[in-house]
C-alpha positions as CSV (number, residue, x, y, z in Angstrom):
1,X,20.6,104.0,112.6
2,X,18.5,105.5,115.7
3,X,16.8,108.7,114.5
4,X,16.1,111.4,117.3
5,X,13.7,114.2,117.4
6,X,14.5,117.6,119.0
7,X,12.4,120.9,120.2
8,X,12.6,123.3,118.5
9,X,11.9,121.5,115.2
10,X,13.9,123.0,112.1
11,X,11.3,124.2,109.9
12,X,11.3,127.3,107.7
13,X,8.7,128.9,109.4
14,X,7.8,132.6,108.4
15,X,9.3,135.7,109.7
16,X,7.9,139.2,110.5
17,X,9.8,142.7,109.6
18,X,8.5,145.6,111.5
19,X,9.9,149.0,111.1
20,X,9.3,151.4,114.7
21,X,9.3,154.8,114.8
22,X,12.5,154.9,115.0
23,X,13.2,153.5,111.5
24,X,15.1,150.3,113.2
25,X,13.9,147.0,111.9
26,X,12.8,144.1,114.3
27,X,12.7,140.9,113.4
28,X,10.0,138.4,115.0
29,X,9.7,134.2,114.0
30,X,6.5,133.4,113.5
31,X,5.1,129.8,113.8
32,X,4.8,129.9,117.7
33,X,1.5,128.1,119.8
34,X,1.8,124.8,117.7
35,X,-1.2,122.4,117.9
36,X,-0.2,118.8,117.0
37,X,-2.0,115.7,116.1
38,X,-1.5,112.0,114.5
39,X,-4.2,111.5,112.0
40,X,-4.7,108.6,110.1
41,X,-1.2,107.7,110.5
42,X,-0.1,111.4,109.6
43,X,1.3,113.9,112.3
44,X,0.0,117.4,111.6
45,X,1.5,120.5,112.8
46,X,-0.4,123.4,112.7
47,X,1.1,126.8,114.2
48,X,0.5,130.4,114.3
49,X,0.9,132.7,111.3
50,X,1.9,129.8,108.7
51,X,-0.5,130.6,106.2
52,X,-0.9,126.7,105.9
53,X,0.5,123.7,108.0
54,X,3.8,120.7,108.7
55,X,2.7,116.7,107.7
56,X,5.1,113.9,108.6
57,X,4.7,110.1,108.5
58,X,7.6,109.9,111.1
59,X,8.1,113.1,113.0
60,X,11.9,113.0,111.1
61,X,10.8,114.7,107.6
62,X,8.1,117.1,107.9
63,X,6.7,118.9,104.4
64,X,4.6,121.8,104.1
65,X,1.2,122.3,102.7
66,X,0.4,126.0,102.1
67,X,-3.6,126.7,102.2
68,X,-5.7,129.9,101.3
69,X,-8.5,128.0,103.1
70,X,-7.4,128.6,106.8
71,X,-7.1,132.3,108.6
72,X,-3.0,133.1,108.3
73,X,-2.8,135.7,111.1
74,X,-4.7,133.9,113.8
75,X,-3.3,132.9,116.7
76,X,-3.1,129.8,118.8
77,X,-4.8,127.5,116.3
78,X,-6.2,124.2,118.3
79,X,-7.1,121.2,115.9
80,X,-8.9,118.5,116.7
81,X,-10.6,115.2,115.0
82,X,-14.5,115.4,115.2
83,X,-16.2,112.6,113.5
84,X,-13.5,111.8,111.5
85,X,-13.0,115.5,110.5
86,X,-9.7,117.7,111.2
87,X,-11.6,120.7,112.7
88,X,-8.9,124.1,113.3
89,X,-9.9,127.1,114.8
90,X,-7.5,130.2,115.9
91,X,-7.6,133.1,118.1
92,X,-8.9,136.6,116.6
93,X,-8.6,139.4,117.9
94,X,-11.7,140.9,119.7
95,X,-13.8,138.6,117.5
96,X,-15.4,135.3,118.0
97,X,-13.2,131.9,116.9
98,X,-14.3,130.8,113.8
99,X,-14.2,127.1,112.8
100,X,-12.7,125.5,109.8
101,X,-12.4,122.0,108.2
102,X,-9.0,121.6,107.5
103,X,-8.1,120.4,103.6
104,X,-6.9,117.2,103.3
105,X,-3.3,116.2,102.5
């Protein structure tokens, strides 16, 4: 059976309830500015405002792996392998990046 993969992916990403002035509730998804990655055979999926990050062996099944250990309302995370290392940083506001060693799977 051919699999296919589609954009958007269907994960059950987080969403954000803000209340205006008004009193009217707005909805925004969360999850947006998604880095990717394959590493050691493992895609990793790491967007903004997860509060963790998406692993899959085949790009089909993705399963979620919460973690206290990176920021959760950063922005625009960028991973990358340095020496052998999953290394995430995110965007803060006003504030300098700071770097983090990602946990592993």
């Amino acid at each position: 059976m051919k699999k296919y993969i589609c954009n958007p992916l269907n994960l059950p990403y987080r969403y954000q309830i803000k209340r205006g002035f008004t009193g009217n509730e707005t909805v925004f998804r969360e999850a947006a500015d998604p880095t990717m990655l394959l590493f050691k055979d493992t895609y990793l999926l790491f967007p903004s405002m997860s509060g963790g990050f998406w692993f899959s062996d085949d790009l089909h099944i993705w399963k979620f792996k919460a973690t206290s250990e990176l920021p959760i309302h950063d922005y625009t995370p960028d991973v990358q392998v340095i020496n052998g290392k999953v290394i995430f940083s995110a965007s803060k506001r006003e504030e300098a990046c700071t770097f983090f060693q990602a946990l592993t799977l």
